[in-house]
C-alpha positions in Angstrom: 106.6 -78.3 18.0 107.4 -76.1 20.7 105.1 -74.3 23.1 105.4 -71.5 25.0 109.1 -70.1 23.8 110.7 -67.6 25.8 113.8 -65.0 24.7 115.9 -67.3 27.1 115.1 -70.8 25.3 116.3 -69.3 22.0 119.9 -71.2 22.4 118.1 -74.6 23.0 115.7 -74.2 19.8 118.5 -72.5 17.7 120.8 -75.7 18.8 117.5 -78.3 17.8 116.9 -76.6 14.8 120.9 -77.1 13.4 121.4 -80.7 14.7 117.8 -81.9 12.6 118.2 -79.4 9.9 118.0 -82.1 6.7 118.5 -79.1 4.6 120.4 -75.6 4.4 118.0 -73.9 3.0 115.5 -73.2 5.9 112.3 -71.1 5.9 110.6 -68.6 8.5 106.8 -68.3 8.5 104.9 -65.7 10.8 103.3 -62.4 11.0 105.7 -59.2 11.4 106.8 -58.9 14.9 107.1 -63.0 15.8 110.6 -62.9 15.8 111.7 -64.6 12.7 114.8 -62.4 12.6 115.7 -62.9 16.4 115.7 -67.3 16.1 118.0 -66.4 13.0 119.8 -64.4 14.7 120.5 -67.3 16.9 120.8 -70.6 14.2 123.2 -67.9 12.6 125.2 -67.7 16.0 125.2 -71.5 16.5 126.4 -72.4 12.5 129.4 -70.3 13.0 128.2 -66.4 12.2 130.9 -64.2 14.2 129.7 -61.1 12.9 127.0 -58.5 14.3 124.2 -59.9 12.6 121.7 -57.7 11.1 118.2 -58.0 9.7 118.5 -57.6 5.6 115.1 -55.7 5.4 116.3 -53.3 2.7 118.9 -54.9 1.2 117.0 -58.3 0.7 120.0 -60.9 1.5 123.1 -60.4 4.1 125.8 -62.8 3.2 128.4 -64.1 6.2 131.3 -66.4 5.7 131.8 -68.8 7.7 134.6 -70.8 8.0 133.9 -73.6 5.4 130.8 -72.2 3.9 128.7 -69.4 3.6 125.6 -68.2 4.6 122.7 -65.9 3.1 119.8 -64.0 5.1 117.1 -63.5 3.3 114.1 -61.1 3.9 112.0 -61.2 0.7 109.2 -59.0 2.5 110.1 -56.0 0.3 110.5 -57.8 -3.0 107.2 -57.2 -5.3 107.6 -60.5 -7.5 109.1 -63.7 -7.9 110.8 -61.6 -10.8 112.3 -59.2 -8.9 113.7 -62.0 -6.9 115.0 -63.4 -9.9 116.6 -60.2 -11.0 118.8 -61.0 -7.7 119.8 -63.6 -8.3 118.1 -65.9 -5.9 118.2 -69.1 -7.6 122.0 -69.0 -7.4 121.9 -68.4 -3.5 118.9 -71.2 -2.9 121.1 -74.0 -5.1 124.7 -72.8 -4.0 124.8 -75.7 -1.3 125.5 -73.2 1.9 122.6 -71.8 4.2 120.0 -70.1 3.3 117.4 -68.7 5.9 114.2 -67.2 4.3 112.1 -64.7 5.9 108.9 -64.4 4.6 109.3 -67.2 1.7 106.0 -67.2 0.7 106.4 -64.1 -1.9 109.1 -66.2 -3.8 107.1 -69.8 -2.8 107.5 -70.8 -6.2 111.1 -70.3 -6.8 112.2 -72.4 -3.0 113.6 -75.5 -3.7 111.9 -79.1 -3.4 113.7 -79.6 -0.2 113.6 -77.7 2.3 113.1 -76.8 6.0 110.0 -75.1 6.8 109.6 -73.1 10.3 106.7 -71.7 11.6 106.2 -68.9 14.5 103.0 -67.9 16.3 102.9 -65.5 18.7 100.6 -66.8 21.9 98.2 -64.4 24.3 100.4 -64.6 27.1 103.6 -62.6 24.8 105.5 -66.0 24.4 105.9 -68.2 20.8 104.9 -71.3 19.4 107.4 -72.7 17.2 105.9 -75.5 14.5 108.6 -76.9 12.3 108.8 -79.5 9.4 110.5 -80.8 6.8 108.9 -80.1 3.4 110.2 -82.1 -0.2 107.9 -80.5 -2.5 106.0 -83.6 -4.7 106.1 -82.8 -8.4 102.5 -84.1 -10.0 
């Protein structure tokens, strides 16, 4: 966990997150305004993303190449089901083996793979962010 996250720690926390990442497909928890797309913005810059990155709000998914792999920006905010998510293909992104960072997973929480990276921002009184972050492998019953 990190406390009290400033704009200029985001190249520290970008660097922590992609040296302990045990999965590429990573998900971003938090209410509108935390800056979810700003830390991607920065794990995209530190996995190889040359590219002006931009937020995939109405497209749903923004796809850079990187040199040996790929990877895929979700924003899932806008879709209406876990069916309209599936019209997109998304399980063909979430099992393709390159990244995959989620915003706003929980509308398509059913279709995330068992494992998975799970990251979580708060926003504190004083205008800086808590960061909360785990590793989640989904237990079948």
């Amino acid at each position: 966990m990190f406390n009290s996250i400033k704009i200029k720690d985001l190249p520290r926390i970008a660097d922590h997150i992609v040296l302990n990442a045990t999965s590429k497909v990573i998900v971003f928890y938090g209410e509108m305004g935390v800056g979810k797309t700003t830390l991607i913005k920065e794990i995209a810059k530190r996995i190889g993303v040359t590219e002006i990155i931009s937020s995939p709000t109405y497209s749903i998914v923004n796809e850079y190449e990187l040199e040996n792999d790929k990877l895929f920006h979700f924003d899932c905010y806008r879709l209406a089901s876990e069916e309209e998510a599936l019209d997109i293909g998304i399980e063909d992104y979430l099992f393709s083996n390159h990244w995959n960072l989620i915003e706003w997973p929980e509308k398509i929480e059913n279709l995330l793979p068992e494992k998975k990276m799970s990251i979580e921002l708060l926003k504190n009184k004083n205008g800086s962010r808590t960061l909360k972050e785990k590793m989640v492998i989904k237990r079948l019953l």
